[in-house]
C-alpha positions in Angstrom: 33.1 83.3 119.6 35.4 83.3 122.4 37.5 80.1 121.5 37.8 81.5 117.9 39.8 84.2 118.9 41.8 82.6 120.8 42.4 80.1 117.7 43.7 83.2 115.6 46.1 84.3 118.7 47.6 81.4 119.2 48.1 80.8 115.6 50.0 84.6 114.9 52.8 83.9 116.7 54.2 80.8 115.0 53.0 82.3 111.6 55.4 85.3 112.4 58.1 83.2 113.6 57.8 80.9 110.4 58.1 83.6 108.3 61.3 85.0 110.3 62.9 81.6 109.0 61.6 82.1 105.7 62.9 85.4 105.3 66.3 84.6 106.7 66.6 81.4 104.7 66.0 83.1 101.6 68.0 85.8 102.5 71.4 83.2 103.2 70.4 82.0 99.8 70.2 85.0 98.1 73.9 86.3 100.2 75.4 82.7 99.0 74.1 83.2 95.2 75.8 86.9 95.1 79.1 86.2 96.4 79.2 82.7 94.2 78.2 84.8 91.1 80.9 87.6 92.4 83.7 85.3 92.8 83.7 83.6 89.7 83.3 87.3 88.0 85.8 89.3 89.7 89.2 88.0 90.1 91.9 89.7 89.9 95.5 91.0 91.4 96.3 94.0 93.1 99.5 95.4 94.0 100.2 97.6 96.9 103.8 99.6 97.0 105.9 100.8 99.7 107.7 103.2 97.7 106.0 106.2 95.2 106.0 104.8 91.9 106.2 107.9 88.6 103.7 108.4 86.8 103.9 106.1 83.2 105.9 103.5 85.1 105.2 100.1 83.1 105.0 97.1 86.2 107.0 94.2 85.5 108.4 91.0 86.9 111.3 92.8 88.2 109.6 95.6 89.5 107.2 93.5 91.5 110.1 91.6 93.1 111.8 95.1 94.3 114.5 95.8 92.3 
């Protein structure tokens, strides 16, 4: 009975680190297949001014290039 236990100790520590990998593995996967899915989605531009900008102001070429 003795050397059972100490069959199931010695066991429970590479079962918990095994599932540490596993669980970080599929969580890389999972970061990798969000921002893959994300960057092919949501592309765009965004301008930032250094000057206020009224309100209705239609953004052109010129605009953009500081005129």
């Amino acid at each position: 009975m003795k050397k059972e236990k100490k069959e199931k100790r010695s066991i429970l520590p590479g079962v918990i680190i095994v599932s540490l990998l596993v669980a970080a593995v599929v969580y890389a996967v999972l970061l990798n297949a969000e921002k893959t899915a994300l960057s092919d989605y949501e592309k765009g531009s965004v301008y930032v001014t250094t000057k206020p900008v009224p309100k209705g102001t239609l953004i052109t070429a010129d605009y953009k290039r500081g005129r």
